[in-house]
C-alpha positions, 0 to 999 in steps of 0.5 A, spaced: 203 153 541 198 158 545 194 156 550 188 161 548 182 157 545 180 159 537 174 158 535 173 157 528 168 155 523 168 148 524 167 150 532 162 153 530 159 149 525 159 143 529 155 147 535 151 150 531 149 142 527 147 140 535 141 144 534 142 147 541 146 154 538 145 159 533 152 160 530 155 167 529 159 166 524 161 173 524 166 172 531 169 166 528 177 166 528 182 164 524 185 157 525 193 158 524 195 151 526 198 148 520 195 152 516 198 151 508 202 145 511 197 140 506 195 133 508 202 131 511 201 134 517 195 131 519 198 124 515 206 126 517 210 124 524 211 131 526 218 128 528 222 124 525 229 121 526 229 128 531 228 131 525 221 136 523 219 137 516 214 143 519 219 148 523 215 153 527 209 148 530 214 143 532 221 144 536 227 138 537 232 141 542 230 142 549 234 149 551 231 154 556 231 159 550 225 161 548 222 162 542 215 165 539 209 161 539 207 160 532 201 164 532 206 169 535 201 171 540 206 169 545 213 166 547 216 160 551 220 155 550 220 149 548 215 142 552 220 137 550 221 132 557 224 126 559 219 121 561 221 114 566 219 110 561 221 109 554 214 112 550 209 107 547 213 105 538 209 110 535 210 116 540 219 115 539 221 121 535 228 120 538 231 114 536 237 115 542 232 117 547 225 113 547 224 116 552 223 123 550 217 126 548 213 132 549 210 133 555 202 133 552 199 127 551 193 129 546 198 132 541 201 125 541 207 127 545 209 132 538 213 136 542 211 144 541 212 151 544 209 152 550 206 158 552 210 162 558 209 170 556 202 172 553 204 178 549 197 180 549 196 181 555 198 188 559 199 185 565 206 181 562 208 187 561 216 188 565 217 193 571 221 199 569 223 202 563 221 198 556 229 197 555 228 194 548 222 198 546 216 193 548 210 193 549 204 188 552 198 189 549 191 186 545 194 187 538 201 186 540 205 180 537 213 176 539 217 179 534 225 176 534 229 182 536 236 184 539 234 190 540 237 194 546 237 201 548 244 205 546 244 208 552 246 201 556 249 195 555 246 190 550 242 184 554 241 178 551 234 177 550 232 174 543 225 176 542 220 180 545 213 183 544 211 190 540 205 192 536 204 192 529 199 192 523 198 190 517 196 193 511 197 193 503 202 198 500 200 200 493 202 194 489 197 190 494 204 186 498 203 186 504 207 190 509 208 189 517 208 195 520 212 194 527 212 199 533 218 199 537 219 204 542 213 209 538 218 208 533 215 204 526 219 200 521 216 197 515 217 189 514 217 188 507 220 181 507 221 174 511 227 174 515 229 182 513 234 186 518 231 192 521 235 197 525 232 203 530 234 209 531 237 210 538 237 203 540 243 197 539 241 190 535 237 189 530 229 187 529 228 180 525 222 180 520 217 176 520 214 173 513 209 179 511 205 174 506 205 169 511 203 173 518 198 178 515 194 173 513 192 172 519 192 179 522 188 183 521 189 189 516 187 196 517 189 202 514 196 205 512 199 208 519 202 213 514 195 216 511 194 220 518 201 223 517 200 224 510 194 229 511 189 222 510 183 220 514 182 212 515 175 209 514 177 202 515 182 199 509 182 205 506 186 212 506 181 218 505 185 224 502 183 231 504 188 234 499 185 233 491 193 233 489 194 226 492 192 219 492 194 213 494 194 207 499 197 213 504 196 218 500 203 219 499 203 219 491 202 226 487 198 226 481 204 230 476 202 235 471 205 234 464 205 239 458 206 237 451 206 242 445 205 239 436 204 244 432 200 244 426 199 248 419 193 248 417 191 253 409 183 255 410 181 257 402 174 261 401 171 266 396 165 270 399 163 274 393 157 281 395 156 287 392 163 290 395 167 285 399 172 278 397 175 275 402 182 272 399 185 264 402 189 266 408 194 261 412 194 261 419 198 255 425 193 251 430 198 250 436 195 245 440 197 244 448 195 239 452 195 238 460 195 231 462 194 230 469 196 223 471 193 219 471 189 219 466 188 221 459 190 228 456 186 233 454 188 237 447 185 244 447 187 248 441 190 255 441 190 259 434 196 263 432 196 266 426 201 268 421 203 275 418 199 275 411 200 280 406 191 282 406 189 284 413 181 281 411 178 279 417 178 271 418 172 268 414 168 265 420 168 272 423 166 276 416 161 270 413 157 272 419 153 280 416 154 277 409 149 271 410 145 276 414 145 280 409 144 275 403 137 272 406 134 279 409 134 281 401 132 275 399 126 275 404 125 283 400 125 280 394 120 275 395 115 279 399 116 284 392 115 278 387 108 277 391 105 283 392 106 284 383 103 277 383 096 279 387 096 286 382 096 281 376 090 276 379 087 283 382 087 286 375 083 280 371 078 279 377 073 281 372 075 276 366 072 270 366 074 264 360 070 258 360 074 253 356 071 246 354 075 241 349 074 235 348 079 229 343 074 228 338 076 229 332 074 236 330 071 240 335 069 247 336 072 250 342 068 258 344 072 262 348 067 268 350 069 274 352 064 278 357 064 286 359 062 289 365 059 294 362 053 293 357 053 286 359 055 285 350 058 279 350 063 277 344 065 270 342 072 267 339 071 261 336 076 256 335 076 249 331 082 243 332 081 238 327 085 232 330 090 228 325 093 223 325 099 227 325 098 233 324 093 236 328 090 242 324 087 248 329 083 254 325 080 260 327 074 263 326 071 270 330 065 274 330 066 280 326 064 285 332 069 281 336 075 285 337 082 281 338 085 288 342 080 287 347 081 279 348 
């Protein structure tokens, strides 16, 4: 296990609980030891019998060959020793050696990874050329590799250190992205064999879902190489056409063409003009750009037709103007004839007074504007039950043909 300190959020709960800290909980860290192991690894021997259930926290063979440290940021070799002494009953991990255990009394004697090489560190970094493509740096990791340069013999180191990254690909999986001489190879699963252009052996991948949970996730390093700009996670395309993760996907233009026949009737009927049914072919031609929905837009085509007429919506547009321009004339006409009778009789004034009463005279006088003589038209209802009765009498110098 690494020898750095993490500080977590319990680390920082509890200074902060003391009342003597303020906590930022910002700068907290991600705790990996045991991390979804469940409650059997704090209630569990971490080995029994010589044997782990929790491969990669613990180790049972005592070799000088070394292996990554779980959290990756550094590799060693297993702290298993032989003490003087058997240990103490419940600290015997093996069964044919009591007396074997790891060297750490505050791990109970569980025997880890030690600490030898920091991959974190720039100063770990070995003289001379980089034979297998490593690199020491803050973001580098231990990665199990036999890589080795073509150009000379194949060494026997099993691991070293390379920088990665992490990101998520347009499926939301993650992808560990490894750096190996400046040359990137993708990890999509645990335990895939990767090899590298211009170096023998090959890289074994970690688990991407188990390691990148802990790393930090940046941007697609394909997303600068596609033309992209990367504002934190995400990849901003300068080219409209692309999208994606990377910015490697191209939306695709689609055509889809129906044909539709559609019989337009109508009859228009003016003084000189009928316009006749014709029939004409609607194509509609969509253009899809995925993704998203298409968008129909309709192209008319006409067919031949044996009447040449104008199609109805270009001709109704001059008969209707026409129509309400001779009906506004006929309007103003009917209203002037109308002021001409009024103005005509303006000196003609009945007087008309009735009642229902059963017989009553009604007068109806006739003044002239002449000599001021006056002519009186007399007429008398006589109600009846059901035949009302209406008579008539006149002054005899009245003159009907003057009424």
């Amino acid at each position: 296990m690494s020898n750095a300190p993490v500080l977590t959020n319990l680390t920082l709960s509890v200074l902060a609980d003391s009342g003597w800290y303020t906590a930022d909980f910002t700068q907290a860290e991600p705790m990996d030891w045991g991390t979804g192991q469940g409650c059997l690894f704090v209630h569990d021997y971490c080995v029994q019998f010589a044997v782990t259930n929790f491969p990669g926290f613990f180790c049972t063979t005592m070799t000088s060959t070394p292996s990554c440290t779980v959290d990756r940021s550094a590799y060693g070799i297993c702290n298993l020793i032989t003490y003087s002494t058997a240990l103490a009953t419940q600290y015997q991990y093996f069964p044919s050696n009591t007396k074997e255990g790891g060297d750490e009394p505050e791990l109970d004697f569980c025997p880890v990874v030690g600490q030898t090489v920091d991959c974190r560190m720039a100063s770990n970094t070995p003289p001379g050329i980089a034979l297998q493509g490593d690199l020491y740096c803050p973001t580098c990791r231990c990665f199990e590799s036999t890589l080795y340069i073509s150009a000379l013999p194949q060494g026997s180191n099993t691991l070293t250190c390379y920088d990665k990254q992490c990101w998520k690909n347009d499926t939301g999986d993650y992808v560990l992205s490894v750096f190996v001489g400046g040359i990137q190879v993708d990890c999509l699963s645990d335990l895939q064999q990767l090899s590298v252009p211009g170096y023998n052996g090959v890289l074994t991948c970690p688990d991407p879902a188990e390691t990148c949970q802990y790393w930090d996730l940046v941007c697609s390093p394909y997303c600068v190489q596609n033309g992209g700009t990367c504002n934190g996670t995400a990849c901003i395309c300068s080219d409209p056409s692309n999208y994606g993760v990377d910015c490697s996907l191209v939306y695709t233009t689609s055509t889809t063409t129906m044909t539709m026949t559609t019989t337009t009737a109508a009859t228009i009927t003016t003084t000189t003009t009928t316009t006749t049914p014709t029939s004409s072919t609607t194509v509609l031609t969509s253009t899809a750009t995925s993704p998203g929905q298409a968008i129909p837009t309709a192209t008319p085509t006409p067919t031949p037709s044996s009447n040449p007429t104008p199609t109805p919506p270009d001709y109704l547009i001059p008969v209707i103007a026409g129509t309400v321009s001779g009906g506004v004339v006929l309007i103003v006409i009917i209203f002037g004839l109308v002021i001409c009778l009024v103005c005509r009789r303006k000196d003609r004034d009945y007087a008309v007074a009735a009642d229902h009463s059963p017989s009553k005279d009604i007068k109806a006088t006739r003044r002239t504007g002449g000599n001021g003589t006056a002519r009186t038209l007399v007429f008398t209802v006589t109600h009846g039950e059901d035949d009302p009765h209406v008579s008539h009498k006149m002054d005899p110098e009245f003159d009907m043909e003057t009424l």
